[in-house]
C-alpha positions as a Markdown table, in Angstrom:
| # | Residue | x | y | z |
|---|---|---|---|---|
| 1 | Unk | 0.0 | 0.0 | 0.0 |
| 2 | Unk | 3.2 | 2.2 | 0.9 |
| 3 | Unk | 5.0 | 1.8 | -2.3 |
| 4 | Unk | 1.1 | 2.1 | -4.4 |
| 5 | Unk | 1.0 | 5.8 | -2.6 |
| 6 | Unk | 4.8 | 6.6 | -3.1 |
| 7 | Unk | 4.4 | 5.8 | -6.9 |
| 8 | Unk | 1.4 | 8.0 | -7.4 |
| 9 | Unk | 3.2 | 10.3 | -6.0 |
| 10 | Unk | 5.8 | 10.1 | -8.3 |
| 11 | Unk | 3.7 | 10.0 | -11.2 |
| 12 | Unk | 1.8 | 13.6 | -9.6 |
| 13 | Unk | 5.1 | 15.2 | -8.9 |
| 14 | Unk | 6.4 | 14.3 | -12.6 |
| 15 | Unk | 2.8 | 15.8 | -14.5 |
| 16 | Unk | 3.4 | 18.7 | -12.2 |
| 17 | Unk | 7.1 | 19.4 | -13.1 |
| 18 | Unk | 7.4 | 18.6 | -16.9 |
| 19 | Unk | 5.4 | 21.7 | -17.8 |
| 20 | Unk | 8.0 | 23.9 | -16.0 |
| 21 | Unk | 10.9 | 21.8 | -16.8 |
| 22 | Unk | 9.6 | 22.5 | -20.4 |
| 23 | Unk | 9.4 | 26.0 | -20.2 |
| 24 | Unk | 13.0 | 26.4 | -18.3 |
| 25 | Unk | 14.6 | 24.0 | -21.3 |
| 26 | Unk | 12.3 | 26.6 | -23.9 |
| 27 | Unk | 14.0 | 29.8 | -22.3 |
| 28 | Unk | 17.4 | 28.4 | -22.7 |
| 29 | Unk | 16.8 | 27.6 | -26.3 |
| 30 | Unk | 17.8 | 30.1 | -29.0 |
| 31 | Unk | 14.6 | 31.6 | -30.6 |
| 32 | Unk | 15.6 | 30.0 | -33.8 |
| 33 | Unk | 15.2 | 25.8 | -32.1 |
| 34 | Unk | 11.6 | 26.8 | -30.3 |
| 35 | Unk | 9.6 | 25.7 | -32.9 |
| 36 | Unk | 11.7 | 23.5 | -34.3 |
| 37 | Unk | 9.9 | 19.9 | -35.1 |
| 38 | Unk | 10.5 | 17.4 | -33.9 |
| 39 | Unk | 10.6 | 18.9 | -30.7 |
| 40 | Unk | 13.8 | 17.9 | -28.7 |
| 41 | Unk | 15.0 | 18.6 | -25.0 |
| 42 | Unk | 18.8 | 19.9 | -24.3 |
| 43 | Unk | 19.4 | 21.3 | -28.0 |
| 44 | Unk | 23.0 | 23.3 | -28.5 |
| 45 | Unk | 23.5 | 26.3 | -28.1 |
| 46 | Unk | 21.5 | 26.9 | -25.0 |
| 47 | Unk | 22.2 | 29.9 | -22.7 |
| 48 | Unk | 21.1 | 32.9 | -20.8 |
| 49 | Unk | 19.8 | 34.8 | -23.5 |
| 50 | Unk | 16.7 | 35.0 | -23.5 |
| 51 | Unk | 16.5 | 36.0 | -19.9 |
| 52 | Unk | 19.4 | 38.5 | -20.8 |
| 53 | Unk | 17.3 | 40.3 | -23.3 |
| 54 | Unk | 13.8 | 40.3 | -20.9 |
| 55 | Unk | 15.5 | 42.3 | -18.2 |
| 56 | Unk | 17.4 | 44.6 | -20.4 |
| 57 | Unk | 14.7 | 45.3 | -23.0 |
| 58 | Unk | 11.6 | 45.6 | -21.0 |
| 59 | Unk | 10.1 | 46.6 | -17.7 |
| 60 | Unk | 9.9 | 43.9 | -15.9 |
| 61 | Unk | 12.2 | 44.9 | -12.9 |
| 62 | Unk | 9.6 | 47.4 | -12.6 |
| 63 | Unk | 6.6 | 45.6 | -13.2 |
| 64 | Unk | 7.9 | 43.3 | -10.2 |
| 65 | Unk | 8.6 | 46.1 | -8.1 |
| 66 | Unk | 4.7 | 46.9 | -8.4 |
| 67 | Unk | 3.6 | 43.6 | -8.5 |
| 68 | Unk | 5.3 | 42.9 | -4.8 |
| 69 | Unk | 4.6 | 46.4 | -3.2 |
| 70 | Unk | 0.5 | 45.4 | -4.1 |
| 71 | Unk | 1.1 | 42.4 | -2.8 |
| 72 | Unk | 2.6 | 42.9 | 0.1 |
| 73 | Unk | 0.0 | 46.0 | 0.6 |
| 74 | Unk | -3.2 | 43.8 | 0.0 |
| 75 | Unk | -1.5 | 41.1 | 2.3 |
| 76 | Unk | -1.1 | 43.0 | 5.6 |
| 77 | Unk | -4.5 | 45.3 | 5.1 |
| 78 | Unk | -6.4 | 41.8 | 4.0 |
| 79 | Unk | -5.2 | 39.9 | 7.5 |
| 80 | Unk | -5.8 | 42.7 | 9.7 |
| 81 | Unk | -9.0 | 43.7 | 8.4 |
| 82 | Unk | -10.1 | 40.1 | 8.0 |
| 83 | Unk | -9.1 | 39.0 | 11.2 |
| 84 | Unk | -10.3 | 41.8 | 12.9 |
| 85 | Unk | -14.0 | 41.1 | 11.6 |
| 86 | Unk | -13.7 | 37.3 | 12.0 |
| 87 | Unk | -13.4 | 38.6 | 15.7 |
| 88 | Unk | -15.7 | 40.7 | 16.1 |
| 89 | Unk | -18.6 | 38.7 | 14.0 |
| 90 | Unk | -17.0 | 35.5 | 16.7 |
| 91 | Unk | -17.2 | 37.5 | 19.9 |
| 92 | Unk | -19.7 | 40.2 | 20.0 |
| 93 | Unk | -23.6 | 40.4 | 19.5 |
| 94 | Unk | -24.8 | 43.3 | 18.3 |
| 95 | Unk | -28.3 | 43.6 | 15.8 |
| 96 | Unk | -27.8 | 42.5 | 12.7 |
| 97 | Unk | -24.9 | 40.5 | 13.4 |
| 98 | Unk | -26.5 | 37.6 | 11.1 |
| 99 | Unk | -27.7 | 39.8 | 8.6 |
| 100 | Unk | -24.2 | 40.7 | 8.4 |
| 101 | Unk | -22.8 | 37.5 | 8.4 |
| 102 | Unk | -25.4 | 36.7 | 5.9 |
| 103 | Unk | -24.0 | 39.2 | 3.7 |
| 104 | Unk | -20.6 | 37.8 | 3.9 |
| 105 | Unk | -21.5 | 34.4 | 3.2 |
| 106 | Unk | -23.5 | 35.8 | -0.4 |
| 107 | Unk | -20.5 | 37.6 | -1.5 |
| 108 | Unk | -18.0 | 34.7 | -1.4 |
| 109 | Unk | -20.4 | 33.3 | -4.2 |
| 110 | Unk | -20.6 | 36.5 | -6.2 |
| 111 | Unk | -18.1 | 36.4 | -9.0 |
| 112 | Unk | -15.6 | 39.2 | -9.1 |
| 113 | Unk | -16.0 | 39.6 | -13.1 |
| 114 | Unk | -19.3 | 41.0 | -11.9 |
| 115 | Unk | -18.0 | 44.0 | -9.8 |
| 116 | Unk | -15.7 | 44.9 | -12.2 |
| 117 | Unk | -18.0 | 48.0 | -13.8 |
| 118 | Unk | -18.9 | 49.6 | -10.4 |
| 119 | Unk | -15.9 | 49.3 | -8.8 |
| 120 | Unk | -14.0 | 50.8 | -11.9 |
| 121 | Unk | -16.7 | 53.8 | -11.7 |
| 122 | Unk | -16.0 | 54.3 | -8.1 |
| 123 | Unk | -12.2 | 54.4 | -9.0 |
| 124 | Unk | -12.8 | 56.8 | -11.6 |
| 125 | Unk | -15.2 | 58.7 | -9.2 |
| 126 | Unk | -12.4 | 59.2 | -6.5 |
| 127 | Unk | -9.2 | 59.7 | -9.2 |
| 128 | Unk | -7.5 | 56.1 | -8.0 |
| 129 | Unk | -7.5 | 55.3 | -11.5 |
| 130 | Unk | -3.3 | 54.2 | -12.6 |
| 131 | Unk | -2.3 | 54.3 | -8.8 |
| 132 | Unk | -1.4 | 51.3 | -6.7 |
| 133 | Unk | -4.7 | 52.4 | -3.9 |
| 134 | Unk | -6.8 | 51.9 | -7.5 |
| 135 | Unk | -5.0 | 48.6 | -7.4 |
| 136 | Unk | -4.7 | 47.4 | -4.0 |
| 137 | Unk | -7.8 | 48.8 | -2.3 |
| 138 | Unk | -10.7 | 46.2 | -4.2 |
| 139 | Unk | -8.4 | 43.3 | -3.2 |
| 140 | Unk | -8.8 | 44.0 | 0.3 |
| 141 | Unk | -12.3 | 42.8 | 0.2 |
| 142 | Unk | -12.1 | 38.9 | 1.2 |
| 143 | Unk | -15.3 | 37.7 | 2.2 |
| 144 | Unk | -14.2 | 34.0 | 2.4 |
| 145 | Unk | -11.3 | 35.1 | 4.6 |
| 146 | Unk | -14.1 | 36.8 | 7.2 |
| 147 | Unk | -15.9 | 33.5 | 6.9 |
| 148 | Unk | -12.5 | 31.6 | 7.6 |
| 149 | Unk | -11.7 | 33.9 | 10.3 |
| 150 | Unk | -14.7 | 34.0 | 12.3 |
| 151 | Unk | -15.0 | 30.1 | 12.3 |
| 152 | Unk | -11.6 | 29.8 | 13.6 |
| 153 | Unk | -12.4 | 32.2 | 16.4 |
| 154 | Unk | -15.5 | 30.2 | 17.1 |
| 155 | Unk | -13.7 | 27.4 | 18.1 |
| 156 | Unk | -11.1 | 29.4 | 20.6 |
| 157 | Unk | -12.7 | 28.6 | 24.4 |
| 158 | Unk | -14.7 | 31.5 | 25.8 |
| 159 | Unk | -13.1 | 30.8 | 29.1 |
| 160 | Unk | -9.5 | 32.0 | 27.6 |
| 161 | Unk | -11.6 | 35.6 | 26.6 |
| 162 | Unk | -13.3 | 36.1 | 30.3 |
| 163 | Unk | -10.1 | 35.3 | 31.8 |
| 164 | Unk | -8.3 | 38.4 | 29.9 |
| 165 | Unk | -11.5 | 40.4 | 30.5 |
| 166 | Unk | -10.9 | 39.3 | 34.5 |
| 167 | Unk | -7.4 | 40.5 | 34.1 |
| 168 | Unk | -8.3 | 44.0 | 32.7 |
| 169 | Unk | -8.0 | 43.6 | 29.6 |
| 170 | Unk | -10.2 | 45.5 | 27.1 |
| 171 | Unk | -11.4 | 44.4 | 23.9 |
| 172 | Unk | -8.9 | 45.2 | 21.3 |
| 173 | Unk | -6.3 | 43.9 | 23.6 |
| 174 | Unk | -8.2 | 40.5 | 23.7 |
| 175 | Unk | -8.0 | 40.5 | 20.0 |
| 176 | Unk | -4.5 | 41.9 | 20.3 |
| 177 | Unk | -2.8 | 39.9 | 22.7 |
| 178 | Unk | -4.5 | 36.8 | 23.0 |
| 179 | Unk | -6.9 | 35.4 | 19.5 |
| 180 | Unk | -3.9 | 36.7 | 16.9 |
| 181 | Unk | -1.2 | 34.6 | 18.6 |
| 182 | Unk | -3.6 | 31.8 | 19.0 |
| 183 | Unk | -4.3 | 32.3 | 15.5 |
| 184 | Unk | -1.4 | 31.7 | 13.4 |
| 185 | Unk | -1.8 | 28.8 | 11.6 |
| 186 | Unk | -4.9 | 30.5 | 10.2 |
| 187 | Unk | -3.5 | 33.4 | 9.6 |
| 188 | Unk | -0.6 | 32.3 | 7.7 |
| 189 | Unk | -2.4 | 30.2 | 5.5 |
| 190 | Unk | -4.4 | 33.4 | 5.1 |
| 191 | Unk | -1.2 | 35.2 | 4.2 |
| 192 | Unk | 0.3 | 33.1 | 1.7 |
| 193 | Unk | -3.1 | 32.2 | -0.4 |
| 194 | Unk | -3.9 | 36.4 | -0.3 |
| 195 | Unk | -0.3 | 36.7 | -1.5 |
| 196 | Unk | -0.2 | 34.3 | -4.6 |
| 197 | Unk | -4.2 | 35.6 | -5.2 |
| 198 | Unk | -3.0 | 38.7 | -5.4 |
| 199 | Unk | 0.2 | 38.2 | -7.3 |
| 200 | Unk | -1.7 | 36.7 | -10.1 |
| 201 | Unk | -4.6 | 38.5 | -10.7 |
| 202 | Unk | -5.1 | 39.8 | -13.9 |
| 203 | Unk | -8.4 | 40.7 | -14.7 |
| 204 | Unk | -8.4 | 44.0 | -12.4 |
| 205 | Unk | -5.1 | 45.7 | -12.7 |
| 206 | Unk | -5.2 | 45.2 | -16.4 |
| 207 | Unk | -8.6 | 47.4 | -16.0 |
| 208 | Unk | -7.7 | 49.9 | -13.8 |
| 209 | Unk | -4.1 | 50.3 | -14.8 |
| 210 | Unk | -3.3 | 51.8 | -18.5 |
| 211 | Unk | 0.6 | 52.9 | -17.4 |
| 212 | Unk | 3.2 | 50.6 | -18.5 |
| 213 | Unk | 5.2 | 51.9 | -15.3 |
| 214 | Unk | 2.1 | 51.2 | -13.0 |
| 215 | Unk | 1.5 | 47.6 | -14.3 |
| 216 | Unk | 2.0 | 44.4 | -12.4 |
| 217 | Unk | 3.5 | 40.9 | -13.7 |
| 218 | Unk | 0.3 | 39.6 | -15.2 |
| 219 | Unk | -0.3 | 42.6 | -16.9 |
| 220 | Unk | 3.2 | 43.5 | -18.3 |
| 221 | Unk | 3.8 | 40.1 | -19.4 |
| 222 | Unk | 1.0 | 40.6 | -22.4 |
| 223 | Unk | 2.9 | 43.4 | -23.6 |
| 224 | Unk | 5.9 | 41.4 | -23.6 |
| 225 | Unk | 4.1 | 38.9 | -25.6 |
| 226 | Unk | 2.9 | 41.1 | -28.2 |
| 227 | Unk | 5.9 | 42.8 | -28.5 |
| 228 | Unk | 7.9 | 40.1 | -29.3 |
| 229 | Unk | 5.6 | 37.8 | -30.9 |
| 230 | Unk | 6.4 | 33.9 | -31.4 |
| 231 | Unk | 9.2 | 34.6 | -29.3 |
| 232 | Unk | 9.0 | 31.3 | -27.0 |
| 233 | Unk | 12.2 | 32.0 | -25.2 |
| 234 | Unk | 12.3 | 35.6 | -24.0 |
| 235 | Unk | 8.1 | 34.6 | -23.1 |
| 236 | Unk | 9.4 | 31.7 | -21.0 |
| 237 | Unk | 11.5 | 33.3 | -19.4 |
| 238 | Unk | 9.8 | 36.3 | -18.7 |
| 239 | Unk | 6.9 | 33.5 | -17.2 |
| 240 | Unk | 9.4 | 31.9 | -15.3 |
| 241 | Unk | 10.8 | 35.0 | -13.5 |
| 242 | Unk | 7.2 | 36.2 | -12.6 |
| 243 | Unk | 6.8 | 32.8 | -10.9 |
| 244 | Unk | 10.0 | 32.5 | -8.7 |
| 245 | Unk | 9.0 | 34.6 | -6.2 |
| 246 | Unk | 5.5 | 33.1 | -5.8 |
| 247 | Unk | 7.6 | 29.6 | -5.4 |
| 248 | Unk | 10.2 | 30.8 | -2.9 |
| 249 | Unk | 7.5 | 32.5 | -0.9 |
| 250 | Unk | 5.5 | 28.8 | -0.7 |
| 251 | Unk | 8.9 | 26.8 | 0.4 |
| 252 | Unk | 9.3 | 29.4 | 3.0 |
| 253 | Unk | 6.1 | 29.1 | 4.4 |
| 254 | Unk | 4.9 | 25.9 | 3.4 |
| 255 | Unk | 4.8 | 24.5 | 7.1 |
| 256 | Unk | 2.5 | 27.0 | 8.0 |
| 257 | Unk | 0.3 | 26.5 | 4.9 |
| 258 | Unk | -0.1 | 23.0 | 5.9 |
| 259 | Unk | -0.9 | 24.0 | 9.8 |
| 260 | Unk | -3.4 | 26.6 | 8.4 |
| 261 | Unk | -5.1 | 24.7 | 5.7 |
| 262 | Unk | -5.7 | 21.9 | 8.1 |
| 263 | Unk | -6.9 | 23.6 | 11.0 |
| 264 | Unk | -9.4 | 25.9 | 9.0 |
| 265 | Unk | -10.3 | 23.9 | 6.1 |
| 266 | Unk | -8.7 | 26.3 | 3.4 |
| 267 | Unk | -8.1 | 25.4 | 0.3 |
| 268 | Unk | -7.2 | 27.3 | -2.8 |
């Protein structure tokens, strides 16, 4: 049964890698063997090129500059704000407490494509258009994370709370000083999902931002496609550039992904 599981595996981990081991052997290639037929792995000739000529010739220094200061942005408002109203949904009654909570719940099944015209009008409305609050600000809104957050709170003993509250402590420092430690399994998987969500998305920053200097990965790397055409290398590599960071930042954290995801249920 051992070696069954070890061998599917094996078979996972290999479908998972060949895609990227083909698009590192493509960026090595010179542009002239990408299309070649039959395709081969390890031609001659290989190098650095093709990453060479991405950093030099475009902006994708920049573009990752952007792409980690919205991340990092979204990331730290996102947990706190999230967090905080997983708490306070958890530990205090006040009317319409499950209205609210109701509302939550419907907008983690409301698709984002469908906010896209209002929130763009509200963006044009308070001049946010082409900056990185335009950018950051509508990815702050996590109503699964609320969901996530309050549930995790909900199983924290009320006894741990009234003890604090015994001890003089108020209600912010209760959320402060005693659920936030206790939450960091859920709050790190939290981290890293908002992080890589973030990282990626496309579909809003490519509508909100029209300034090559103000565009993030996803967005910069269709103009480095259309720029350069069939080019298969330099598009490779600019790909595999974009994703480094995204896979360091995983390895880092991945024991804390694994502690998060199993204590709350997360999965992305």
């Amino acid at each position: 049964m051992k070696a069954a599981r070890i061998s599917v595996a094996t078979v996972l981990a290999v479908l998972w890698l060949a895609p990227l081991a083909w698009a590192l052997d493509t960026a090595l290639k010179p542009e002239s063997q990408t299309t070649m037929v039959p395709l081969s792995w390890f031609t001659p000739g290989m190098s650095l090129d093709a990453f060479a000529k991405i950093l030099s010739t475009s902006n994708e220094v920049r573009w990752f500059a952007n792409s980690l200061l919205v991340g990092v942005a979204v990331t730290v408002m996102a947990v706190f704000l999230t967090s905080l109203a997983g708490f306070g949904l958890s530990r205090t009654r006040f009317r319409g407490r499950k209205a609210l909570l109701a509302v939550i719940v419907a907008g983690i099944v409301v698709p984002p494509q469908m906010l896209i015209v209002p929130m763009f009008s509200e963006m044009v409305g308070l001049n946010l258009v082409d900056t990185y609050l335009g950018v950051a600000l509508p990815q702050v809104v996590l109503p699964a994370m609320v969901y996530v957050m309050k549930k995790f709170f909900d199983g924290v003993p009320r006894e741990l709370e009234e003890a604090a509250v015994i001890d003089g402590a108020g209600r912010f420092r209760v959320y402060w000083s005693l659920m936030l430690p206790l939450a960091r399994p859920a709050l790190a998987a939290i981290t890293v999902f908002t992080f890589i969500t973030t990282w990626n998305n496309f579909l809003w920053p490519f509508v909100v931002l029209t300034d090559p200097n103000m565009m993030t990965l996803p967005v910069g790397l269709t103009t480095v496609q259309s720029n350069y055409g069939l080019r298969y290398a330099q598009i490779m590599a600019a790909a595999l550039l974009a994703g480094l960071p995204l896979l360091a930042f995983f390895l880092v954290f991945q024991r804390q992904v694994v502690a998060g995801v199993t204590r709350t249920g997360l999965k992305g």
